[in-house]
N, C-alpha and C positions, 0 to 999 in steps of 0.2 A: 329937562324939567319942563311941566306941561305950561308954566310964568315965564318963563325967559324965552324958550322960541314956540310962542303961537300959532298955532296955524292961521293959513290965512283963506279965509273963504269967498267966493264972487258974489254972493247972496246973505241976505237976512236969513232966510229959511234956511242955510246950507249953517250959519251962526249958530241960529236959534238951538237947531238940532245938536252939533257940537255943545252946548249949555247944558242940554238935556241928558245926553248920554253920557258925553267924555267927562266932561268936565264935574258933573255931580255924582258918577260913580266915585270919581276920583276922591274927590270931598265927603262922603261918603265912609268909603275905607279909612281915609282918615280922620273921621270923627269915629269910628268905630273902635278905632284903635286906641285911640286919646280915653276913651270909655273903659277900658280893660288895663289901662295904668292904675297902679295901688298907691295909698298915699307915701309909700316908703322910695315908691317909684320917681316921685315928683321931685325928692328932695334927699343932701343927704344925709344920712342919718342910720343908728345903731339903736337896735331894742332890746332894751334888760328885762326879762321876764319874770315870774316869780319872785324879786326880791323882798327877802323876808327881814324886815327891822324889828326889830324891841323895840320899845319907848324910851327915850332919853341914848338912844344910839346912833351911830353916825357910820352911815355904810361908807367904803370905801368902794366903786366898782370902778373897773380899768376901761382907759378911756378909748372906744372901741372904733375910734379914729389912726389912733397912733401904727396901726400899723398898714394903712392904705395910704392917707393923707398926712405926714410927714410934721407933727407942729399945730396941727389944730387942734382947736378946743372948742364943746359946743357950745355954741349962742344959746339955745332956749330947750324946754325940754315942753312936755306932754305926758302927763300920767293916764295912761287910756283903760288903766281896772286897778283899781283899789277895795281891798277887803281888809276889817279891822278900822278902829277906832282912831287912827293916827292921825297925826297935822306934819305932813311932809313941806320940810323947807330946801332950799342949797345951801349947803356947805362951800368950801372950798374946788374950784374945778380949773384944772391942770392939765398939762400935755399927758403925763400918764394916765392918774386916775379923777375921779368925778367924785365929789360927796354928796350925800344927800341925808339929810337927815328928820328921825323921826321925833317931833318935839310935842306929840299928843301924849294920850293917857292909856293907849291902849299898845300893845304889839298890833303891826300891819304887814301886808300883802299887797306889793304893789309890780305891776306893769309898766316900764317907762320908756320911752322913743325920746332921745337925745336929737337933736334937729342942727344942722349947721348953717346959716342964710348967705355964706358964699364970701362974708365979708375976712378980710386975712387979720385975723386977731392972733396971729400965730409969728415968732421968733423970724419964720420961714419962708421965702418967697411960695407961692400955691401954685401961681399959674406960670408957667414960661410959654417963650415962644410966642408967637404971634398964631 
């Protein structure tokens, strides 16, 4: 790793240049990379597209954890496209499914990204091992 053993050079100049070249390609690359992560990348998380409510209806969708992650349940959600008149609430959310429900005056179209912040709110141990 280019942190842990350093080169070591006789000069300032011999530094400087190493700063220049090695070192800020490297930093570099990896900002480049950090730039071409998706927000789905960052965090984790399951996206229900299209779902389609009536008004005064309570979707059930299946909780799109339970079969990677063992026991979780999501923390927060995001509606990132909504179409139709609705007023989306939560319902009940569970190891299997999620509710969400639509408590406006219209039938809706909605987009939702379920988010989990890493915290174990789950029956289940998440993390083992060291």
């Amino acid at each position: 790793m280019i942190f842990r053993y350093p080169p070591k050079y006789p000069s300032f100049t011999e530094v400087g240049k190493y700063l220049q070249v090695d070192l800020f390609t490297w930093l570099k690359n990896v900002g480049d990379g950090l730039l071409k992560l998706t927000f789905s990348d960052n965090f984790d998380s399951f996206k229900v597209e299209s779902l389609e409510i009536a008004n005064g209806v309570t979707a059930k969708i299946p909780n799109g954890f339970k079969s990677r992650m063992r026991g979780v349940i999501p923390s927060q959600r995001i509606i990132t496209r909504q179409s139709g008149n609705g007023h989306i609430t939560d319902g009940v959310w569970g190891e299997d499914f999620i509710e969400i429900i639509n408590n406006g005056p219209d039938d809706t179209v909605v987009n939702v990204i379920y988010l989990w912040d890493g915290t174990n709110n789950s029956k289940f141990p998440i993390l083992t091992g060291v």
